[in-house]
N, CA, C and O of each residue as an XYZ file, in Angstrom:
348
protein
N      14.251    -15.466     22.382
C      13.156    -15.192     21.456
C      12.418    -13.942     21.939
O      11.940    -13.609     23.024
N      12.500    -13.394     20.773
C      11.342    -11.476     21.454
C      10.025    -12.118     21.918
O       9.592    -13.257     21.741
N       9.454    -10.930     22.642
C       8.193    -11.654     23.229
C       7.033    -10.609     21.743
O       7.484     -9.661     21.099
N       6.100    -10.979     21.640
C       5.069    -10.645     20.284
C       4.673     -9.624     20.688
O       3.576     -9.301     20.232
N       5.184     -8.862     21.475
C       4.983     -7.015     21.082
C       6.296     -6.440     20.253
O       6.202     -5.706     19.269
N       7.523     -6.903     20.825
C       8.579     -6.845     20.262
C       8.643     -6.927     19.009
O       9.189     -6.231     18.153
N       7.555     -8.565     18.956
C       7.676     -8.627     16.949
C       7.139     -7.902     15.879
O       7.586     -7.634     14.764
N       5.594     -7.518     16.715
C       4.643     -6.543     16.278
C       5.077     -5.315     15.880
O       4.607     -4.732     14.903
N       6.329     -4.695     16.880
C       6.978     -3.685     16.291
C       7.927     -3.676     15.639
O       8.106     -2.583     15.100
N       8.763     -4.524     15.389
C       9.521     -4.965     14.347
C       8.761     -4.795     13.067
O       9.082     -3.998     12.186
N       7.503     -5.778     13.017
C       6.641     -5.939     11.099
C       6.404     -4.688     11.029
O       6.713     -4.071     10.009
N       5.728     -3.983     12.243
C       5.166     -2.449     12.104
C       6.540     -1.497     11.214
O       6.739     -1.188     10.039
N       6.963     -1.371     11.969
C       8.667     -0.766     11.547
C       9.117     -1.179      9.762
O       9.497     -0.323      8.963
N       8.996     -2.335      9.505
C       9.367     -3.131      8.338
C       8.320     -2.342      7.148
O       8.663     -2.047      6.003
N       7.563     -2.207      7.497
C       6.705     -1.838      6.560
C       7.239     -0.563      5.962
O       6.897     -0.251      4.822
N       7.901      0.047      6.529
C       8.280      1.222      6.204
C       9.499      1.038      4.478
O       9.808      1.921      3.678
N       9.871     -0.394      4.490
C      10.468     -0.742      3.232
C       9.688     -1.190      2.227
O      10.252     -1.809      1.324
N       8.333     -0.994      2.163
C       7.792     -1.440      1.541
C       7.320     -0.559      0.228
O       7.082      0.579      0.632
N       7.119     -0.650     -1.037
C       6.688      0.151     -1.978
C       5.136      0.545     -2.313
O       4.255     -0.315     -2.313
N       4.952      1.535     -2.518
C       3.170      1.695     -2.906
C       2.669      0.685     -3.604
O       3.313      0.108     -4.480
N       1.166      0.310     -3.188
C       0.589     -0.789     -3.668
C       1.305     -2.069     -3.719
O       0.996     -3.048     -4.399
N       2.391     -1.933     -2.847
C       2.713     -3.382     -2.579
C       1.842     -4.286     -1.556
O       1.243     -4.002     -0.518
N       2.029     -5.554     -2.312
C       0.811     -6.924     -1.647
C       1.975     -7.283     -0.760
O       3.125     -7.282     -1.196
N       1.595     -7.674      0.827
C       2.501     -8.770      1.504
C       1.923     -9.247      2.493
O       0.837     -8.796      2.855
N       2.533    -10.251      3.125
C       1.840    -11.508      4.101
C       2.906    -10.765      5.599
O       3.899    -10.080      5.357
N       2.642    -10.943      6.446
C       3.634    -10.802      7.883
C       4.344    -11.540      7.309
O       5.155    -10.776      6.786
N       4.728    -12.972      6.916
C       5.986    -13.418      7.148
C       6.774    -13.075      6.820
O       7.908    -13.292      7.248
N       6.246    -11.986      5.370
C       7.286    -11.705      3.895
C       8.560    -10.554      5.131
O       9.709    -10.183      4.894
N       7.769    -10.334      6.254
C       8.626     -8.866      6.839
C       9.274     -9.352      7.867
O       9.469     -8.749      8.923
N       9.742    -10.795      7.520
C      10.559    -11.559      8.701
C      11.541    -12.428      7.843
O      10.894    -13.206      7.143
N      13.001    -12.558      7.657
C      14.038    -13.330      7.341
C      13.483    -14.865      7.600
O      13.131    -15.258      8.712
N      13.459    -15.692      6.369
C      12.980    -16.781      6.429
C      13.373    -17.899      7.702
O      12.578    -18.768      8.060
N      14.670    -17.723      8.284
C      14.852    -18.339      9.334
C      14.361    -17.744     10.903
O      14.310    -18.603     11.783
N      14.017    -16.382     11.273
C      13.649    -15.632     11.915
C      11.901    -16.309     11.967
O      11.371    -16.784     12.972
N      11.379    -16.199     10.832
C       9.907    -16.930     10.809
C       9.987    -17.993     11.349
O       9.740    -18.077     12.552
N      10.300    -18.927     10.719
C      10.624    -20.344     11.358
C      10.856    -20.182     12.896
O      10.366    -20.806     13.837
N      11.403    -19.553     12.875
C      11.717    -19.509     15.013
C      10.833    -19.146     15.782
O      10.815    -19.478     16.967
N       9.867    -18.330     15.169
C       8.923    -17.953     16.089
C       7.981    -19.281     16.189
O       8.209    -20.110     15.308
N       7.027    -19.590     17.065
C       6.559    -20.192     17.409
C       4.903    -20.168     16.869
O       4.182    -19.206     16.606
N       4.682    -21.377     16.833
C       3.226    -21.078     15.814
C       1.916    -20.234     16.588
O       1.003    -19.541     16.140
N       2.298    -20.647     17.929
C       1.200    -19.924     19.143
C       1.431    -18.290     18.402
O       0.458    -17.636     18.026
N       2.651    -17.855     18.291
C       3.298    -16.473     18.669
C       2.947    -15.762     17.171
O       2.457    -14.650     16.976
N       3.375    -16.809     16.152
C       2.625    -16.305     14.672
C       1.194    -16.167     14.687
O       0.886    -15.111     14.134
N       0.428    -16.662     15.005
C      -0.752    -16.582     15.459
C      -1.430    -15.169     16.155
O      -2.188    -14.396     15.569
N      -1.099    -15.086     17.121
C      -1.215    -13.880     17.723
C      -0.581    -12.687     16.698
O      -1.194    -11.768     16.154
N       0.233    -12.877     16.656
C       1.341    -11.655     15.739
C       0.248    -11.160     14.662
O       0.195     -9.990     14.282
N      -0.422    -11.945     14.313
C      -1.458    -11.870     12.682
C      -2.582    -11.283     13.372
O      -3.136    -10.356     12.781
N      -3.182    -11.737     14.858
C      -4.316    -10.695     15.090
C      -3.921     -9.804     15.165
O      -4.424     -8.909     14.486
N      -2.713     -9.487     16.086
C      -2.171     -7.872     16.606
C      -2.062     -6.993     15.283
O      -2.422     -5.833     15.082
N      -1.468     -7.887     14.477
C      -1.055     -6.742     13.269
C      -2.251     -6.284     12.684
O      -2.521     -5.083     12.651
N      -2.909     -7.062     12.269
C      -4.772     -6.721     11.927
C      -5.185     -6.023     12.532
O      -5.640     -5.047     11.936
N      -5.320     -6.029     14.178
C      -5.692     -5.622     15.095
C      -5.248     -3.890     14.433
O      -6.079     -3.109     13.970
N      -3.785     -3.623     14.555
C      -3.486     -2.344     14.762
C      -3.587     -1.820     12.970
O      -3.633     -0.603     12.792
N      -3.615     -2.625     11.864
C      -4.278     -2.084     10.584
C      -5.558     -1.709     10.541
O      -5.905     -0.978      9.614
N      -6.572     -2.153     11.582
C      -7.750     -1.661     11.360
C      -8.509     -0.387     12.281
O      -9.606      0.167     12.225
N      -7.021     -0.225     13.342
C      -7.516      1.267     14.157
C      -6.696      1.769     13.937
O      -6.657      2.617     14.828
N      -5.584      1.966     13.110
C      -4.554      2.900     13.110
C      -4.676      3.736     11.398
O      -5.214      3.246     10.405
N      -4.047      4.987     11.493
C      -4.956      6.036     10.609
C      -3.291      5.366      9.344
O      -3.107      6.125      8.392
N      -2.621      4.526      9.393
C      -1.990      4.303      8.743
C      -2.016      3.636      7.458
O      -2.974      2.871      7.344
N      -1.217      3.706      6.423
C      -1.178      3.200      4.730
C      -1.247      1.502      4.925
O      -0.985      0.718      4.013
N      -1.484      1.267      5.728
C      -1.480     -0.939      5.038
C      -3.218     -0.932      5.488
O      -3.808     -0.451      6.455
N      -3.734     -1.799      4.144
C      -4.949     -2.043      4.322
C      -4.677     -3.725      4.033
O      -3.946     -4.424      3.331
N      -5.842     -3.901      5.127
C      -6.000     -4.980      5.172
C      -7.054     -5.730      3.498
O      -8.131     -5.283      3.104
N      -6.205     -6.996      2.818
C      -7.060     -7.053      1.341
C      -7.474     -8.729      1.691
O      -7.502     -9.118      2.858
N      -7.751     -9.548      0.658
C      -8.392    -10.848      0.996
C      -7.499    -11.562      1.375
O      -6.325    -11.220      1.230
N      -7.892    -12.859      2.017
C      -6.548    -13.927      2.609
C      -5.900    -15.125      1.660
O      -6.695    -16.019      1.372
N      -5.211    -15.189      1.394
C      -4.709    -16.165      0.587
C      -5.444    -17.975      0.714
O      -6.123    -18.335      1.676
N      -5.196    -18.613     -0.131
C      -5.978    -20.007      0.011
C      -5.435    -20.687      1.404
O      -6.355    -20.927      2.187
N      -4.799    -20.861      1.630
C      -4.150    -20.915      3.096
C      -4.655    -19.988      4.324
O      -4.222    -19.907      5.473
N      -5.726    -19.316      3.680
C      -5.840    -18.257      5.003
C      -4.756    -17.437      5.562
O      -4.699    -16.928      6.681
N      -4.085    -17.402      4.804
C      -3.222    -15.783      5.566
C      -3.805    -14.583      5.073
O      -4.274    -14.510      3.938
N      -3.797    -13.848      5.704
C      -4.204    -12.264      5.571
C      -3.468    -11.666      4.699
O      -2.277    -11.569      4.994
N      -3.814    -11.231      3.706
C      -2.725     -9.935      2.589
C      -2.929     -8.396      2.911
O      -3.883     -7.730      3.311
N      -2.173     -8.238      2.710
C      -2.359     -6.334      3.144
C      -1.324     -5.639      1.780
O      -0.534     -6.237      1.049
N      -1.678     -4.256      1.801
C      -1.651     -3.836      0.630
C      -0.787     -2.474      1.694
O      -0.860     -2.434      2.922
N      -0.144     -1.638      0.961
C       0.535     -0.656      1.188
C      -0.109      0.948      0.416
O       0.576      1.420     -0.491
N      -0.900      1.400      0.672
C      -1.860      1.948     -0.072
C      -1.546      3.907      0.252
O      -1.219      4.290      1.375
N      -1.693      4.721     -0.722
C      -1.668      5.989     -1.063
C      -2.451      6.853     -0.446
O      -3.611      6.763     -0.847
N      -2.288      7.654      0.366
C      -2.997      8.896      1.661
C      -2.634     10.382      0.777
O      -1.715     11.127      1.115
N      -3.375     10.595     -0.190
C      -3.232     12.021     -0.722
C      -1.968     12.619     -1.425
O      -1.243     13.607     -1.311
N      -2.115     11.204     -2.421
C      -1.079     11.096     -3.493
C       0.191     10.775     -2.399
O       1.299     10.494     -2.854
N       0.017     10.819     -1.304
C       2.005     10.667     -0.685
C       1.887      9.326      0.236
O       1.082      9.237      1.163
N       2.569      8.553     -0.047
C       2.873      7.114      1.026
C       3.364      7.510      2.288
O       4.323      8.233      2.562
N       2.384      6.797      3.170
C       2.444      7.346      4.601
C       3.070      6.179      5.653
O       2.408      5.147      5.542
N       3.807      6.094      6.323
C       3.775      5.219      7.510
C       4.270      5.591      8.659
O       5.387      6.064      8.867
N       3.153      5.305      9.653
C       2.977      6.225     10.711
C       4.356      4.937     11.904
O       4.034      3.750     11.868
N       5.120      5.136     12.418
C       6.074      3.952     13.508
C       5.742      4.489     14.663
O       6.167      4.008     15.713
């Protein structure tokens, strides 16, 4: 099992498939059995880190409201008409 920097850069990386103004959750950027494996401690953390680095990094995912479940949504958002993602 990667250790949650590993994964962090994996979702980070993933994002890069993502389309303008697209809505998604971390899990959506993990193969449904890949999610499942990680560990709930490790999902946990994974969701601050990623927050963590959406809210100091000069990059396109903004952080938007959390779903009824409390997950965090993030949005894939437009930097001067051109989609940016910084890896």
């Amino acid at each position: 099992m990667p250790d949650v920097n590993e994964l962090l850069n994996f979702a980070i990386q993933e994002t890069e498939n993502l389309n303008q103004d697209e809505v998604f959750l971390i899990r959506d950027l993990f193969k449904g059995y890949e999610w499942n494996r990680i560990s709930r401690s490790q999902r946990l953390l994974l969701g601050t880190l990623f927050l963590n680095y959406v809210n100091t990094s000069k990059d396109s995912i903004q952080a938007i409201e959390k779903t009824s479940s409390g997950q965090q949504k993030y949005r894939i958002k437009v930097n001067n008409g051109q989609l940016y993602v910084a890896t």
